[in-house]
N, C-alpha and C positions, 0 to 999 in steps of 0.2 A: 837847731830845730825848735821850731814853739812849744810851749806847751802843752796849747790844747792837742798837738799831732804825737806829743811823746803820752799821753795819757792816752790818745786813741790806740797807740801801738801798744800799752800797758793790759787795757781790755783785751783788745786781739788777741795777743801771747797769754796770757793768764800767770797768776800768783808762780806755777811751778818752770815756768820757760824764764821768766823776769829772773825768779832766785838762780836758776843755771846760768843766766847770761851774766848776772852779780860773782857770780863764782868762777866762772872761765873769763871773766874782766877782770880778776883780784879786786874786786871792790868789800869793803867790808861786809861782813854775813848780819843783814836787820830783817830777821822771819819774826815777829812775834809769837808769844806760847800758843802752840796748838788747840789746846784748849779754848780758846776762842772763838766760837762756831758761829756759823751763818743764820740767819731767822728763815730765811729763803733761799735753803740749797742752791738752786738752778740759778742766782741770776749775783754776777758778776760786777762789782762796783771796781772803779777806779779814778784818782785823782787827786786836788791838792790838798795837802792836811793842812787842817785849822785844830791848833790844841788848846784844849779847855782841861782845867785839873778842878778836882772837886775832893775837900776833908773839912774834918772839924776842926773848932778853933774853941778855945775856952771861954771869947767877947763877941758879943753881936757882930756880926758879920753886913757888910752890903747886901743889898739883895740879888741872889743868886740871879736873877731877870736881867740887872743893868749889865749882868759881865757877857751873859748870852747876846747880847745886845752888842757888843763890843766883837765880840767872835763872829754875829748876823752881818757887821759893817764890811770886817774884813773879808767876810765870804761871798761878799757881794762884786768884789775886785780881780779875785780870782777863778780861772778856769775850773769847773767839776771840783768844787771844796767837799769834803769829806773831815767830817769832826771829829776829831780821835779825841779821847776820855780817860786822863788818870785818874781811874777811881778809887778814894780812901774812903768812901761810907760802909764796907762789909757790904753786907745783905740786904743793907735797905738801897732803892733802886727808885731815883729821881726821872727814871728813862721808861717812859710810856706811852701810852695815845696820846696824851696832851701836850707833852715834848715832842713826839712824832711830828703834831700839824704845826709846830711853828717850825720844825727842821726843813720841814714842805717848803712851809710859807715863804723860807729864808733861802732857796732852790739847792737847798743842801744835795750830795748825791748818794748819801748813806752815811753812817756812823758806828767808829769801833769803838767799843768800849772794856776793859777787861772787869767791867763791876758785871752788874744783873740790869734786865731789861724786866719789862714787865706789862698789859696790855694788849697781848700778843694778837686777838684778833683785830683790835680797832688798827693796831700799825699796820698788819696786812690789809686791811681793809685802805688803808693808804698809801698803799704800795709800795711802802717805805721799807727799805734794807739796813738792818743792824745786824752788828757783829758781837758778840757777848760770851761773857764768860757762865754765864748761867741765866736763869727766870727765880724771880723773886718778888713773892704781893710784899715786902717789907718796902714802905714809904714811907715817908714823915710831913704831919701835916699842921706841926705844931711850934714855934718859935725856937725854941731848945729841947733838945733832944738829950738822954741821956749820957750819950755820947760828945755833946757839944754842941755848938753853934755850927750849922753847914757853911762854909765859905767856898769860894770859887776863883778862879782866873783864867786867864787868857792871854795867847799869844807868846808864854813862856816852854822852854825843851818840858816835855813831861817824860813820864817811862810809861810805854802799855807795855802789860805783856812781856816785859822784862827787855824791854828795847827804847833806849832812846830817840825822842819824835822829836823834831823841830818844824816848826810853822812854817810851812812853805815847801815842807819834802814833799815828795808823790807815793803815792799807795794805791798798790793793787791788792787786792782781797773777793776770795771766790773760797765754793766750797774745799781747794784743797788746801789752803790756811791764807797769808795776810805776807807781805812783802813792803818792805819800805825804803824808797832810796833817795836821798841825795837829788837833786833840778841838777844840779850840772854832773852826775854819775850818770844818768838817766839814758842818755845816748849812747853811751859803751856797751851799758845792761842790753838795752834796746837791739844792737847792732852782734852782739855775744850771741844773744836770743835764738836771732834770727838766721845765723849759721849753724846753730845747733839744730832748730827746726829742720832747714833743710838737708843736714847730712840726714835725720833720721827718715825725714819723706823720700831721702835716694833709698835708702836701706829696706823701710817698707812698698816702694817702688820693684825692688828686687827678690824680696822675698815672694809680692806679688805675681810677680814672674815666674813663678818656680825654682828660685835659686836658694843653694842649700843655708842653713843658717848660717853658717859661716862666711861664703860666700856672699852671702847679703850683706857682712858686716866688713866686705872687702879684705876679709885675710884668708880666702882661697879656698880649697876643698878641708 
């Protein structure tokens, strides 16, 4: 199955049908911490992760822009890229309106992060979907920080969330949390999903009908 068709089926199904069909596949359990909440309850991201890690270093660093740039390239090759974010700065929170419009720019399809966002009307204002672990005015706007030097990378496994991500997995993420699987898992999860969907559409089909709870759940009166 391609891609772009396993990401459309990822949307479809949502975060909680994808982790069942991961679970009735024996595929390994990658939910990220719940904690992680939506900016836009109602509206449903899915697709390929591009991972980007961000911490301090004790020596000037690159600039944090060439390695986005690096992350921009590869997002440009894959279907429905979604940036997931190992964040080591605390509280201070690099992710705002001005990240928003190059994530735009870059036809990113949302971004998880487990640090802080920040900005919150200008991102809605660009219709743009993040995933965060909190809101934080703490940003840095000065060379060294007392904390360190910011550095960056890309394209290496990070952990969000307490889950290991590799560049190229697929993620779904909607208000009931965040799921992350495996390109070649992705068709079992997908195909798991989708039998579980429909026993329960027989089941609510039946109960529809006036059949007793038990009966709807096919084990008789």
């Amino acid at each position: 199955m391609p891609t772009d068709e396993l990401i459309r089926a990822f949307l479809e199904l949502g975060s909680p049908f994808i982790a069942d069909g991961a679970q009735k596949a024996g595929l390994p359990r990658r939910i990220p911490d719940h904690a992680l909440r939506p900016l836009d309850p109602g509206r449903r991201i899915a697709g390929t992760v591009v991972t980007f890690r961000l911490r301090y270093y004790p020596t000037p660093q690159a600039a944090v822009s060439s390695v986005y740039d690096v992350a921009f390239r590869y997002a440009a090759t894959v279907p429905s890229p979604v940036l997931m974010v190992e964040h080591g700065l605390g509280t201070r929170s690099p992710i705002g309106g001005g990240a928003a419009r190059s994530y735009v720019h870059a036809g990113l399809a949302g971004t998880i992060t487990d640090g802080t966002i920040r900005d919150l009307a200008e991102v809605r204002e660009q219709g743009y979907q993040m995933f965060s672990r909190g809101i934080s005015t703490d940003s840095f706007v000065i060379e060294r920080l007392p904390e360190g030097y910011v550095g960056a990378d890309t394209g290496q496994p990070i952990t969000v969330g307490g889950v290991t991500v590799l560049q190229g997995d697929l993620v779904v993420a909607d208000e009931d949390g965040i799921v992350v699987c495996r390109r070649e898992d992705a068709p079992a999860a997908i195909a798991a999903a989708r039998e579980i969907l429909a026993e329960e559409q027989e089941i609510f089909r039946r109960w529809d009908a006036g059949e007793s709870y038990l009966a709807g759940l096919g084990g008789g009166e």
